[in-house]
TIMI-270230 format. One record per residue (C-alpha): chain; x, y, z. Coordinates in Angstrom, 2 decimals. Each point is the difference from the previous one (the first is absolute). Layout:
c=A	xx=X	yy=Y	zz=Z;
...
This chain:
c=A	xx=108.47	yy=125.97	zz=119.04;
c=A	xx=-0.62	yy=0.67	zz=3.52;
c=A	xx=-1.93	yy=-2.67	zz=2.76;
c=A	xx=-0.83	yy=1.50	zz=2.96;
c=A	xx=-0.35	yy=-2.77	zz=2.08;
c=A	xx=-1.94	yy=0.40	zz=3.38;
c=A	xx=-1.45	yy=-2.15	zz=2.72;
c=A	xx=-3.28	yy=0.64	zz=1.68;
c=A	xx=-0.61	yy=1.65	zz=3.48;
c=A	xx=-0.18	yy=-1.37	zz=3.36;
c=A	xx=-3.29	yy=-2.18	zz=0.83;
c=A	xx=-1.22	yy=-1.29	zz=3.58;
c=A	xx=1.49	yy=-3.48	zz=-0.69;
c=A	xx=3.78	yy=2.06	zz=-0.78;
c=A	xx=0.01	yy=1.65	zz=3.03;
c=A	xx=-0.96	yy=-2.59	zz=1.85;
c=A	xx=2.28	yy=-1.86	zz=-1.69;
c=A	xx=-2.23	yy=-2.81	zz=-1.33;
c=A	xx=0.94	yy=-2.02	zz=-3.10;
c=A	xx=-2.45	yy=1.19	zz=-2.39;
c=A	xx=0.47	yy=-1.28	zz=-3.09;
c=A	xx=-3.22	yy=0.03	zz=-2.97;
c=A	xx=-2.15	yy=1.01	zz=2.75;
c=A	xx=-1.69	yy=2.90	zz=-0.99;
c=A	xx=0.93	yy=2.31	zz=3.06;
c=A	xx=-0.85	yy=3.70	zz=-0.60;
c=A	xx=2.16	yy=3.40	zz=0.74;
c=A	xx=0.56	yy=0.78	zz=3.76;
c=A	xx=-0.71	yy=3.97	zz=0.53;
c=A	xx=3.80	yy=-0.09	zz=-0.01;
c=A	xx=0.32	yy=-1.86	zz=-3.49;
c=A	xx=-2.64	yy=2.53	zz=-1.72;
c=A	xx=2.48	yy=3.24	zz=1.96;
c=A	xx=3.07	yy=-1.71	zz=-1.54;
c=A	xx=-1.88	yy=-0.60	zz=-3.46;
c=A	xx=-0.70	yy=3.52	zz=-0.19;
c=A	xx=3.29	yy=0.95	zz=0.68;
c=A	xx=0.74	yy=-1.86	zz=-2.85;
c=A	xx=-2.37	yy=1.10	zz=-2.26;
c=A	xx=1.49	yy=4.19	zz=1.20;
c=A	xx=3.19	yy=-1.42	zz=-1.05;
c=A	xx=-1.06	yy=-1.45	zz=-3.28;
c=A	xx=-2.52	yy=2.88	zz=-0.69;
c=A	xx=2.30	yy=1.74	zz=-2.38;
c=A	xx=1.48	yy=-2.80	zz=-1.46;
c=A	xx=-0.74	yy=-1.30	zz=-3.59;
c=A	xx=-1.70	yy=-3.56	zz=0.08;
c=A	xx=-0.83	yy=-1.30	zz=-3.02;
c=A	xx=-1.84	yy=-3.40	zz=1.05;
c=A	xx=-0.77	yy=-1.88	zz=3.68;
c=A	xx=-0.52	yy=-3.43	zz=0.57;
c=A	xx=-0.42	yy=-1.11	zz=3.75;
c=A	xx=-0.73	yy=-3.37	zz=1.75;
c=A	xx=-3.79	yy=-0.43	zz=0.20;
c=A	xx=0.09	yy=-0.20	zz=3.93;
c=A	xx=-1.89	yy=2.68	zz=1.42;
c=A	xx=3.37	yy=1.35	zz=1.96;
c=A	xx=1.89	yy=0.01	zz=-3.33;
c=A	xx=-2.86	yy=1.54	zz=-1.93;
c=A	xx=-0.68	yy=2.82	zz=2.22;
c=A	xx=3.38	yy=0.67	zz=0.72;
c=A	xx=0.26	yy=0.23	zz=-4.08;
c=A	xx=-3.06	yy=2.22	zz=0.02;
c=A	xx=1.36	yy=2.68	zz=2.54;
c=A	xx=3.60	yy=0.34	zz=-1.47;
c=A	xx=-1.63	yy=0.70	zz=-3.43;
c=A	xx=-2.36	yy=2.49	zz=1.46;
c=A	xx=-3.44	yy=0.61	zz=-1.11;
c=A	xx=0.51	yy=1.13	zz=-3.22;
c=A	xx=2.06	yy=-3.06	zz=-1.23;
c=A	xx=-1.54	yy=-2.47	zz=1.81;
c=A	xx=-1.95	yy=-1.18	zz=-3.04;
c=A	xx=3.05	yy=-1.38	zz=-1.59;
c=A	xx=0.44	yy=-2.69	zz=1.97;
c=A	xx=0.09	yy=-3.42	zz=-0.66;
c=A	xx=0.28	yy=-2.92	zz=1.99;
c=A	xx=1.86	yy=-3.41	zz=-0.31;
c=A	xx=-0.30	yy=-3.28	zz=2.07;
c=A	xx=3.09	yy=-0.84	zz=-0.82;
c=A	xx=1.53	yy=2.54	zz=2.58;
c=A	xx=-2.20	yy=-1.11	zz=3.04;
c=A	xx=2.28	yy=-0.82	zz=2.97;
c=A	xx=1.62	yy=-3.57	zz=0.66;
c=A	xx=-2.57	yy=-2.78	zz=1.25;
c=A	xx=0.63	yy=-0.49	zz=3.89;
c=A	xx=-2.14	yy=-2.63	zz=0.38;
c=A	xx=-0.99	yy=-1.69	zz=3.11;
c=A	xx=2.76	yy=3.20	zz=1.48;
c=A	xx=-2.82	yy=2.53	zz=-1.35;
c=A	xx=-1.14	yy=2.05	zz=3.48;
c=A	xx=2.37	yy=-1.33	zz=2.36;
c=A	xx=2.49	yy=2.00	zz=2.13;
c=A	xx=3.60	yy=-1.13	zz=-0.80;
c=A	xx=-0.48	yy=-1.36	zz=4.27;
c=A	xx=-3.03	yy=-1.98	zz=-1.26;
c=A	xx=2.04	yy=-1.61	zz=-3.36;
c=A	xx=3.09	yy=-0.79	zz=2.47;
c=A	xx=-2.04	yy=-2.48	zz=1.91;
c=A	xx=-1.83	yy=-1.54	zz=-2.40;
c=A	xx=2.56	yy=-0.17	zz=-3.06;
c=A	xx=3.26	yy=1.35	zz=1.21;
c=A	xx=2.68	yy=-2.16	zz=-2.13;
c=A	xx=-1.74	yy=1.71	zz=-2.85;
c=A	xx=0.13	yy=3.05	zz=1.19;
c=A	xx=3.14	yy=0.27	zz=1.02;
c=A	xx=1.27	yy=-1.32	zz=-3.52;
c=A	xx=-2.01	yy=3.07	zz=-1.52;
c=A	xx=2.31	yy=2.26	zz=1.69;
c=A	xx=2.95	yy=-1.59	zz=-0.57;
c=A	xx=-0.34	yy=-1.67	zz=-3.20;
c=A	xx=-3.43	yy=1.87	zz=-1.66;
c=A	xx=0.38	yy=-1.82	zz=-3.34;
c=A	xx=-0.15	yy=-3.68	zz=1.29;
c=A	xx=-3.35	yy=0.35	zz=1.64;
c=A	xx=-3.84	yy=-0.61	zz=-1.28;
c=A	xx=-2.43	yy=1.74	zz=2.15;
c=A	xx=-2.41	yy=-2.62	zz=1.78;
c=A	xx=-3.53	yy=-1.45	zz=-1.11;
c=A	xx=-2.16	yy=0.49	zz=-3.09;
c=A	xx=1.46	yy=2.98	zz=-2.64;
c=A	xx=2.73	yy=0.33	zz=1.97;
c=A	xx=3.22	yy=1.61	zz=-2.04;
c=A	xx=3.48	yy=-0.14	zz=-0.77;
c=A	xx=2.22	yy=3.51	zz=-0.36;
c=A	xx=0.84	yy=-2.33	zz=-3.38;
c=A	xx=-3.78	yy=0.12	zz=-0.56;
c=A	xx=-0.51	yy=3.58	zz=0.62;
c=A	xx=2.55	yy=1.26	zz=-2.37;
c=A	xx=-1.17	yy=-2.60	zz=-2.46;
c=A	xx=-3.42	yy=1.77	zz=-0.19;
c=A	xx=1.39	yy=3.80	zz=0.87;
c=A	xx=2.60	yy=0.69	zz=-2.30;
c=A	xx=-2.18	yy=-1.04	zz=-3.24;
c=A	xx=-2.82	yy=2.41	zz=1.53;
c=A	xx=2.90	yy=2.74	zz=0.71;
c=A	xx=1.44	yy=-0.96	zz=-4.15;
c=A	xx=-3.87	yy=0.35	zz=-1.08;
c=A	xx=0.03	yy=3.67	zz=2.35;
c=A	xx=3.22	yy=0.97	zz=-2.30;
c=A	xx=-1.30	yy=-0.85	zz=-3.07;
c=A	xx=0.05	yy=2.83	zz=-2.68;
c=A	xx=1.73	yy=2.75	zz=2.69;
c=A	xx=2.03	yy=2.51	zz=-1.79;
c=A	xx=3.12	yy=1.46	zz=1.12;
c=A	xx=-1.72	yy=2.96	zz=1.99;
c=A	xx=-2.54	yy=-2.01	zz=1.15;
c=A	xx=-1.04	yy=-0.60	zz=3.90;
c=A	xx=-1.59	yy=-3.36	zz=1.22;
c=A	xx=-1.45	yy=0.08	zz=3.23;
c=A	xx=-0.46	yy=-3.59	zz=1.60;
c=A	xx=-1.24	yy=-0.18	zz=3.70;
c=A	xx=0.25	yy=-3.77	zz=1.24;
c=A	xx=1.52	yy=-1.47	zz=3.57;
c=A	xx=2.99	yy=-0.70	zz=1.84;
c=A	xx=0.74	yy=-3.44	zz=-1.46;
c=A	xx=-0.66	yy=0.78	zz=-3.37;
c=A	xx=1.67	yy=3.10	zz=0.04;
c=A	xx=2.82	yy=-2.00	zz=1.72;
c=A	xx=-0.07	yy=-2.79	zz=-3.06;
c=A	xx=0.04	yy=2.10	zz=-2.64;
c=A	xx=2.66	yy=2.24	zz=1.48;
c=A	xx=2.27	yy=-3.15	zz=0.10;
c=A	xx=-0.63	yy=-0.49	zz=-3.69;
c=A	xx=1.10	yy=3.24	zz=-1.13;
c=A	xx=2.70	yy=0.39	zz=2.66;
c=A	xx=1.17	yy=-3.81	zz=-1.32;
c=A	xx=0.22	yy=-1.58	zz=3.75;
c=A	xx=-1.37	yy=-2.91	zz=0.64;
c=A	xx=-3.32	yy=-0.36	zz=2.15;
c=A	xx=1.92	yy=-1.24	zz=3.31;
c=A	xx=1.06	yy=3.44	zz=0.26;
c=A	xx=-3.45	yy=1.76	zz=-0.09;
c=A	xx=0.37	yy=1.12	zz=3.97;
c=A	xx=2.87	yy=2.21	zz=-0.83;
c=A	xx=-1.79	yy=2.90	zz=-0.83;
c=A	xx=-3.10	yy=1.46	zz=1.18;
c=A	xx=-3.61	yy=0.68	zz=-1.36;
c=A	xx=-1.56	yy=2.77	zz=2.39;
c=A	xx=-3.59	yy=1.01	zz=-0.56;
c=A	xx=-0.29	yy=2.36	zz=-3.11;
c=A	xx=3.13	yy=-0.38	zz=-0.84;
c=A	xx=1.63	yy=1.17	zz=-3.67;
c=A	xx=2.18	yy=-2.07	zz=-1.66;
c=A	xx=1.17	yy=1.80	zz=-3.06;
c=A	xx=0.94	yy=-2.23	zz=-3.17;
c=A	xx=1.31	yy=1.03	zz=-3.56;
c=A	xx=1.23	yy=-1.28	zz=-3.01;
c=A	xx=-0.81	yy=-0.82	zz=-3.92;
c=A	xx=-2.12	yy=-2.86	zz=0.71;
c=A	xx=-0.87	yy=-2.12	zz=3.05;
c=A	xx=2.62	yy=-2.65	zz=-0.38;
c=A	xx=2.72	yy=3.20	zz=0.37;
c=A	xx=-0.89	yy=2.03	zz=2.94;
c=A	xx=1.92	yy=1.50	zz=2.39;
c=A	xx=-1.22	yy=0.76	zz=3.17;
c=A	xx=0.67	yy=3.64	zz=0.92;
c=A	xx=-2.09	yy=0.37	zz=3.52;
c=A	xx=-0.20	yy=-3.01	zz=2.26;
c=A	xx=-3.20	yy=0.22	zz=3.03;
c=A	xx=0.02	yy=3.61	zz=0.00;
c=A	xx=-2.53	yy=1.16	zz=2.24;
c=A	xx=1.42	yy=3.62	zz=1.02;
c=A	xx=-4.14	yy=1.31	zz=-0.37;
c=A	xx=-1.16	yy=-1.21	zz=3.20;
c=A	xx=3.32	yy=-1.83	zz=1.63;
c=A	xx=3.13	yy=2.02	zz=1.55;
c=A	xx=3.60	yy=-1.10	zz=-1.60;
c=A	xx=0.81	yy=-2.54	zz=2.82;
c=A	xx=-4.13	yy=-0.65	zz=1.03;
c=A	xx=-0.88	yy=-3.68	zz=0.73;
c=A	xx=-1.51	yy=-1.45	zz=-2.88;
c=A	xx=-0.05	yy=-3.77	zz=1.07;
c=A	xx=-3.32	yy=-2.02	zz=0.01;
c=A	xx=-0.07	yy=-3.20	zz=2.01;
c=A	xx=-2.11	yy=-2.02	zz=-2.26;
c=A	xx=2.87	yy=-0.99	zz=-1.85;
């Protein structure tokens, strides 16, 4: 089977490089272009079921890289909304520095150790405790020619990526997650896959084009 695994496009909060967490921010004009690049890229491509984050930016980023005709197929599954910021949710990384910047500095350098501030607030442990079931229940029943579409975030992308790369969760900063990105997965089940394209984004990004968000 194959996973295409994608993140959404850029939002107001990305670009401005807030932390935005389960806040439901919508598509800048820029995230529905790069979405629609997407979707050009996918249009011939065999997809044989979708599942994206509820989140509007993960929905309608699903929507436009299935195109109209397949957009009915999708389905939607909390467990892929993106990591619970917290009391972090709509500050600039400036703003978080002041106010809590022991614990942000350990997110950067040590991602794993840290639970996001105040009421709901997650773990990367947490995430990945609620993602990859939702990403097993996505894989359930795939044949071997089959194509799964998921369209989630950066740090659940990231999470599961560590999973079926086998590195721990301290090293989730040592790739990237641009927006729209493709990961490309395959294998005979989802506790064997391989991952064959890693934050490919070559439909709206040059080779060597920044890709780098500062909400991270």
């Amino acid at each position: 089977m194959r996973i295409l695994l994608a993140r959404h496009g850029e939002t107001p909060w990305n670009a401005e490089g807030r932390y935005q967490g389960q806040e439901d921010i919508p598509l800048s004009e820029v995230g529905i272009a790069q979405a629609t690049a997407l979707g050009e890229r996918l249009r011939d491509v065999r997809i044989d079921r979708a599942i994206a984050s509820p989140l509007s930016r993960a929905r309608r980023t699903a929507e436009l890289a299935l195109g109209e005709a397949r957009a009915a197929q999708l389905m939607l599954d909390e467990g892929f909304k993106e990591i619970a910021h917290g009391e972090w949710e709509g500050l600039l990384a400036s703003e978080i520095r002041q106010r809590d910047g022991e614990r942000l500095q350990a997110w950067r350098d040590a991602p794993d150790t840290v639970q996001m501030p105040g009421a709901g607030g997650e773990s990367l442990q947490q995430v990945l405790d609620r993602a990859w079931p939702a990403f097993a229940r996505a894989c359930a029943g795939l044949g071997e020619d089959d194509t799964l579409l998921v369209v989630a975030h950066d740090a659940v992308n990231r999470v599961l990526l560590c999973r079926v790369l086998g590195i721990p969760l301290a090293k989730l900063w040592t790739f990237r997650q641009a927006p729209t990105t493709l990961n490309l997965l395959e294998g005979a089940n989802v506790d064997a896959l391989g991952v064959v394209r890693l934050n490919d984004c070559s439909h709206h990004t040059a080779l060597f084009g920044e890709a780098v968000h500062r909400a991270l």
